[in-house]
N, C-alpha and C positions, 0 to 999 in steps of 0.2 A: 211273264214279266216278274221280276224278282221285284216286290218292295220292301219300304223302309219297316227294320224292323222296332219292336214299341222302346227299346232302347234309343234308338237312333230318332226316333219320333220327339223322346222326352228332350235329348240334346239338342236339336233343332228347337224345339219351344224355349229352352230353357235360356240359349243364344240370341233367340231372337227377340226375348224379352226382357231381354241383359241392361238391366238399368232403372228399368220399370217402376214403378211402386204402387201400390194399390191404394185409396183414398185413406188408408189410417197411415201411408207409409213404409207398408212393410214391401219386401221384393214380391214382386208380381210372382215370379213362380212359386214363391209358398202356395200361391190363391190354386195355380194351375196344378200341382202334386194335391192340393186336397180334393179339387174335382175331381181328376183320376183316380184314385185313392175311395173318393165314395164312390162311382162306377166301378171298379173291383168289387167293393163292400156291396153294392146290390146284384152283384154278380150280371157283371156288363160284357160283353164280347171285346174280342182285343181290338177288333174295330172301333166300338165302342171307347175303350180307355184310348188310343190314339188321337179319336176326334177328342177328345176332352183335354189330351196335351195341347192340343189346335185350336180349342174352340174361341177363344178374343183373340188369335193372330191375323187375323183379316179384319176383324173389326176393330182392332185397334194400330192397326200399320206397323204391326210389327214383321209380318210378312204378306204378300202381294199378292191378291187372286190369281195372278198370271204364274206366282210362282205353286201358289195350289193346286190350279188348274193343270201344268204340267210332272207337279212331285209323282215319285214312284209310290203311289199308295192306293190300298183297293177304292173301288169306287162308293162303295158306302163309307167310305170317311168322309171323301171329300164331299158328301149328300150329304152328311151328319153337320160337318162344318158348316155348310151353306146354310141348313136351318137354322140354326143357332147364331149366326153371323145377322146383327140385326143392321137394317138400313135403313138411310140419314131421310129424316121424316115417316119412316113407316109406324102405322099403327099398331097399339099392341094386341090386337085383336087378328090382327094382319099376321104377324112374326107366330103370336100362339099358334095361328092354325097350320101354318108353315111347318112347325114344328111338332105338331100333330099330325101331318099327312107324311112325315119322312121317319122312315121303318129306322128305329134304333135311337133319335134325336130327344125323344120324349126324358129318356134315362139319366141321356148327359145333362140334359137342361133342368130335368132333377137334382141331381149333385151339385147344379154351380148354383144352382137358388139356395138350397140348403148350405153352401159356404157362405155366399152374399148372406144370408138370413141368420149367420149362426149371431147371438146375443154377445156371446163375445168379442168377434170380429166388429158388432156393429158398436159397444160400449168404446169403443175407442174414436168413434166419430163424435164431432159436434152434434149436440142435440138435435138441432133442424135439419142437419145430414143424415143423421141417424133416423129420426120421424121421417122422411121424406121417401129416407130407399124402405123404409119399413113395411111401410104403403104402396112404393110402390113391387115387393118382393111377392107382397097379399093380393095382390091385383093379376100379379103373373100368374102364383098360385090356382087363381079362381080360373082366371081362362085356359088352363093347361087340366083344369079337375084333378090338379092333387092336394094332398093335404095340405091344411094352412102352414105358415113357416114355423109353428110351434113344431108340427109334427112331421117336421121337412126330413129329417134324418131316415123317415119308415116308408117303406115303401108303399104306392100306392093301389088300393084293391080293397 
């Protein structure tokens, strides 16, 4: 089976999140090029940066599990994506371990807490927006056992 290659991966994300904005406003795929972007930088597998173009397109309806489920891509993507795809009521004690038990998922969800967490990104929230994901980024942090979101950028070991 021939799949999509991480060009054709980034255009599909970037399409299908055509409009988007992330809670300070800015176009959603800035958020999804710097997750990518820190999976490269911790030297992540090209499956790896793939799921990381993918990773809020099922959780946020930008594209379809059905259409996941049948895209031309290796199957540790679409595992990657599923961990990281959080569902409507689950725990988060639930989704960390999810994401702890899928070979490769741990990285990506590295990279997107360290964007979510970056000081700058979040200075441009309202203060109780900004205390609230701050908390809750530290939280992910703690049940995933990596570094606090200060030292989100470094990898963990």
């Amino acid at each position: 089976m021939d799949f999509l290659s991480l060009a054709e991966v980034e255009t599909i994300a970037r399409r299908a999140h055509d409009g988007q904005a992330d809670k300070a406003g800015r176009p959603y795929a800035e958020h999804l090029a710097a997750v990518a972007g820190g999976v490269r930088e911790r030297g992540g597998s090209a499956e790896q940066i793939a799921a990381a173009w993918l990773h809020d397109a099922v959780e946020d309806d930008a594209l379809t599990q059905e259409w996941l489920d049948a895209a031309p891509l290796p199957p540790a993507v679409k595992a990657i994506v599923a961990a990281v795809t959080k569902r409507p009521g689950e725990a988060p004690e639930e989704y960390a371990a999810r994401i702890l038990a899928t070979p490769g998922a741990l990285l990506v969800k590295q990279a997107d807490l360290a964007h979510n967490a970056d000081p700058v990104r979040l200075s441009a929230l309202d203060r109780a927006t900004g205390e609230r994901l701050t908390a809750k980024y530290a939280r992910m942090h703690r049940l995933l056992g990596l570094p606090g979101p200060a030292d989100a950028g470094h990898p963990a070991g």
